[in-house]
GUFI-642374 format. One record per residue (C-alpha): x, z, y. Coordinates in pm, 1 decimal. Last residue first. Layout:
# GUFI-642374
<atom xx="X" zz="Z" yy="Y"/>
...
This chain:
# GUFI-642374
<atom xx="9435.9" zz="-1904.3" yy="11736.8"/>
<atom xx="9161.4" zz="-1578.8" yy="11900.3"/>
<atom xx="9322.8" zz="-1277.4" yy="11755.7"/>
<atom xx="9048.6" zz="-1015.1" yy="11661.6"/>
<atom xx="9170.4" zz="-959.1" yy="11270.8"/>
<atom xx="9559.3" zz="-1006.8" yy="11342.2"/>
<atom xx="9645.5" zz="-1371.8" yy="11265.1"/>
<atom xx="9727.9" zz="-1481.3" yy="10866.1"/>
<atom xx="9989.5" zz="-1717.2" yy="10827.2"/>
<atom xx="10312.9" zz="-1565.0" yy="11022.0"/>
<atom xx="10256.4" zz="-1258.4" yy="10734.9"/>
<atom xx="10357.3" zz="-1523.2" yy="10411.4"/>
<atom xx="10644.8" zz="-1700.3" yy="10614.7"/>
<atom xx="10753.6" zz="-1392.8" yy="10713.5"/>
<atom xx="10752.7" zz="-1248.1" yy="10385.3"/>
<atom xx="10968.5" zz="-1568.9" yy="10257.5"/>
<atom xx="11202.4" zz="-1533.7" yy="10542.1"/>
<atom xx="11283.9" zz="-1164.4" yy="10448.6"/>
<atom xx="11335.0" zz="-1197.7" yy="10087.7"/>
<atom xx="11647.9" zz="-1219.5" yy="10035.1"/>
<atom xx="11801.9" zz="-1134.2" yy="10358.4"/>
<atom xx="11582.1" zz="-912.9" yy="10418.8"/>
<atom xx="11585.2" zz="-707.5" yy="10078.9"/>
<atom xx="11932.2" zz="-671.2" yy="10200.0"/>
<atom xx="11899.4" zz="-496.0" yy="10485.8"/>
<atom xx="11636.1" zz="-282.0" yy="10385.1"/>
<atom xx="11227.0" zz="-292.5" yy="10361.1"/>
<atom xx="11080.9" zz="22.5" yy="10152.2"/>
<atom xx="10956.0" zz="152.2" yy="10426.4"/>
<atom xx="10856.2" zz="-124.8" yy="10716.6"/>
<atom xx="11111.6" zz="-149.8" yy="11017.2"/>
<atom xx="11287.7" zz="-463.8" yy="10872.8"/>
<atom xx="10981.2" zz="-678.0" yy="10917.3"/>
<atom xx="10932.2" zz="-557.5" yy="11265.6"/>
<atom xx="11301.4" zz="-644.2" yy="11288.0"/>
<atom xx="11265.9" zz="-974.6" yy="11082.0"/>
<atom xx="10963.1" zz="-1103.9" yy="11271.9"/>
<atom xx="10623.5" zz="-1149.1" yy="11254.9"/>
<atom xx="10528.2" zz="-840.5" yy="11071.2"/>
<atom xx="10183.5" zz="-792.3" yy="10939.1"/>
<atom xx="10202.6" zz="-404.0" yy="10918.3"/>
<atom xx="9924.9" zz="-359.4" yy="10707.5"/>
<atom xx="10001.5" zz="-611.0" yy="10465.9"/>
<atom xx="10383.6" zz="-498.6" yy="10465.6"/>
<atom xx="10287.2" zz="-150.9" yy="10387.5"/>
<atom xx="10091.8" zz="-273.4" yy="10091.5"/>
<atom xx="10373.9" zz="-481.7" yy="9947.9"/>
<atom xx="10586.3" zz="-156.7" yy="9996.6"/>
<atom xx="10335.5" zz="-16.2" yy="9762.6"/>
<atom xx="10320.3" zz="-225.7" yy="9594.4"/>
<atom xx="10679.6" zz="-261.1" yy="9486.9"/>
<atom xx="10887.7" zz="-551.7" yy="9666.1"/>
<atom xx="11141.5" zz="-760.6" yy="9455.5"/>
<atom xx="11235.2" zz="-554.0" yy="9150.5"/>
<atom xx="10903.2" zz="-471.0" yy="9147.9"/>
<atom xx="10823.8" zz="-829.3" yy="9017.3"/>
<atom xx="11079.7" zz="-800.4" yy="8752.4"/>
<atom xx="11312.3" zz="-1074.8" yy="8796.1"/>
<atom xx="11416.7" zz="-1422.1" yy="8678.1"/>
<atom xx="11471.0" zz="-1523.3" yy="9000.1"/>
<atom xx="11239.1" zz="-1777.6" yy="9065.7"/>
<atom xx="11021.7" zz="-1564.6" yy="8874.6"/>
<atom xx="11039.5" zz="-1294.4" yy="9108.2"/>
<atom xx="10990.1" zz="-1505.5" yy="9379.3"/>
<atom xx="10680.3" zz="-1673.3" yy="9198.5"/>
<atom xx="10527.5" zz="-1279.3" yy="9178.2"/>
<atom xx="10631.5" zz="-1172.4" yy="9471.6"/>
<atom xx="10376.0" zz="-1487.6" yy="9671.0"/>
<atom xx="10139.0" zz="-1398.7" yy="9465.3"/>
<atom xx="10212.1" zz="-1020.7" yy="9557.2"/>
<atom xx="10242.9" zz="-1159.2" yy="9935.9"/>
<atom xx="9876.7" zz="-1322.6" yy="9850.7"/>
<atom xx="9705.9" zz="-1058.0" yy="9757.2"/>
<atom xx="9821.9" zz="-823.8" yy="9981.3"/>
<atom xx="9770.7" zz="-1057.4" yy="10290.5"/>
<atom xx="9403.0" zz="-1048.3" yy="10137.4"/>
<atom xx="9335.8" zz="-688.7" yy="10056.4"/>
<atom xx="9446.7" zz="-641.0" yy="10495.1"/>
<atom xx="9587.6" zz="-265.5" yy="10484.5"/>
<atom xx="9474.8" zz="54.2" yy="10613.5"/>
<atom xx="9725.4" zz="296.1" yy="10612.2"/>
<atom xx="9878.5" zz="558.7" yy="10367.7"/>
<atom xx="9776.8" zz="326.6" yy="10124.2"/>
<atom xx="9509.5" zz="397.3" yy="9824.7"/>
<atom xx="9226.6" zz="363.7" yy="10097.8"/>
<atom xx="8885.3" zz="490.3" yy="10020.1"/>
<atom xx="8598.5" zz="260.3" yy="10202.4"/>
């Protein structure tokens, strides 16, 4: 499989944290990459943070994008177990 991302990422977290960008961004009455670009989204998928420092350690996530958007990523990533994870 070719991979557009630096890393491999889940294509369903991605899909649903740019679902998930797209209602914030509406919410907000902003541009979608206003929020998160894809990139950054893509990051995000791979990474699967669980909390707000492994959250915060992903390029393209800063201080404040964390306390905007932070919870709602979280609350995206928390969903999904690691491929392998017995729940």
């Amino acid at each position: 499989p070719s991979s557009a991302a630096p890393e491999t990422y889940d294509p369903a977290l991605y899909e649903e944290l740019r679902t998930w960008r797209h209602g914030e961004a509406g919410r907000q009455g902003k541009a979608a990459f206003h929020v998160f670009s894809d990139a950054t989204l893509q990051r995000i998928a791979a990474a699967r943070p669980q909390t707000e420092e492994e959250l915060l350690a992903v390029r393209g996530v800063g201080p404040k994008k964390l306390e905007s958007f932070g919870q709602g990523v979280l609350d995206v990533t928390r969903q999904r177990p690691e491929e392998g994870d017995a729940t």
